[in-house]
N, C-alpha and C positions, 0 to 999 in steps of 0.2 A: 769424510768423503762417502759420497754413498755408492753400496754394495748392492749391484743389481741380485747378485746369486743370494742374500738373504733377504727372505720374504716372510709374511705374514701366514700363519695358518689362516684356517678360512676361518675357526671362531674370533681369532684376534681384529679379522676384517669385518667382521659382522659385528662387534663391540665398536667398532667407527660410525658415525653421525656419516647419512648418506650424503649428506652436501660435503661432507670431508671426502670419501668416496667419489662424489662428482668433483669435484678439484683437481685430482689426479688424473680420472680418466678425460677429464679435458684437455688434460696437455697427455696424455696418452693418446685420445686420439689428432688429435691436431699434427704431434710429432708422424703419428702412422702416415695422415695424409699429406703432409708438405714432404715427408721422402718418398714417398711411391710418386710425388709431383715429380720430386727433382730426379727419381732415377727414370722417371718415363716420358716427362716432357722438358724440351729443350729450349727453356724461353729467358726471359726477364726477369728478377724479383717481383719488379711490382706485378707482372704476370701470372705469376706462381701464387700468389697475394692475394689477388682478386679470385685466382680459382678454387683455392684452399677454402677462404674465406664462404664461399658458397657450399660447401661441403658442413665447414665446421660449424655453422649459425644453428642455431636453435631451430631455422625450419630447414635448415639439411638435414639436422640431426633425426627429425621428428620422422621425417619422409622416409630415412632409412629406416630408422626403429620401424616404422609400417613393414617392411621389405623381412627384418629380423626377426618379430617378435613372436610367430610363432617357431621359431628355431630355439626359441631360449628353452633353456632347460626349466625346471623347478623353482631350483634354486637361483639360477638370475632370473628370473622370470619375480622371484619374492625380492631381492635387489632392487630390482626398477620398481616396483611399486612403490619400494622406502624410498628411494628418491624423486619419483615423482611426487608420492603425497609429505613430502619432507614441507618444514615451512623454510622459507629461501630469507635471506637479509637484502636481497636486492630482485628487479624486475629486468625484463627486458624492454631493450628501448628497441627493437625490430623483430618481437614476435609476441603473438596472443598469448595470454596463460597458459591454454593448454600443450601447446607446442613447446613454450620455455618448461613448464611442467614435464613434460616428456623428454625432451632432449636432456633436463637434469637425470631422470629415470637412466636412459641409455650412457651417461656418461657415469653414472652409479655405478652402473655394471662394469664398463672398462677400467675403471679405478679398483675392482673389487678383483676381477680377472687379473688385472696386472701389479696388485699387491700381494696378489696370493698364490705369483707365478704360474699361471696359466695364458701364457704367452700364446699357446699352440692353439687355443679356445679363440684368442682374439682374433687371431690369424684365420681360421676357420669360420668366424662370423663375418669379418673384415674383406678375406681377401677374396669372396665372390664377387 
């Protein structure tokens, strides 16, 4: 079963392939946005669905990254570039290169933040 209290050092997370990295922070952030959906609006699945959905796409992701990216530190800041310039096994079927490119970058990072327990990081980039 997994143990949210143990985590990765941060060189054990940086030894990870950024698209591994982006796998996680996808469903990291995806999870962030469908509960701050459901604690803040009071609607339908498929409503909550359709508005996550706009959030989580590769060109929400990207538009936010715009908003963050000079907040990032250094070091995520060196993160999202390994994930953006990572090579990918698949394409997006609803966004340009450079935006799926990027949103993999941003989703590097929340993968990287939330394996290396820096919860409070995400929450601070996030929850503006």
């Amino acid at each position: 079963m997994f143990n949210p209290s143990k985590r990765l050092t941060i060189q054990q997370a940086k030894q990870l392939s950024p698209v591994t990295l982006a796998f996680v922070g996808d469903a990291v952030y995806s999870l962030y946005i469908r509960s701050r959906l459901v604690l803040t609006a009071d609607r339908r699945p498929a409503e909550l669905q359709k508005l996550a959905s706009k959030s989580v796409s590769a060109h929400g992701q990207s538009q936010l990254l715009a908003t963050l990216e000079q907040r990032l530190t250094e070091e995520e800041h060196e993160i999202f570039l390994r994930g953006r310039n990572a090579k990918k096994a698949t394409k997006s079927k609803n966004a340009d290169v450079a935006e799926y490119n990027r949103s993999t970058g941003f989703e590097a990072v929340m993968g990287f933040l939330y394996l290396t327990g820096n919860d409070e990081r995400i929450e601070q980039l996030l929850g503006e």
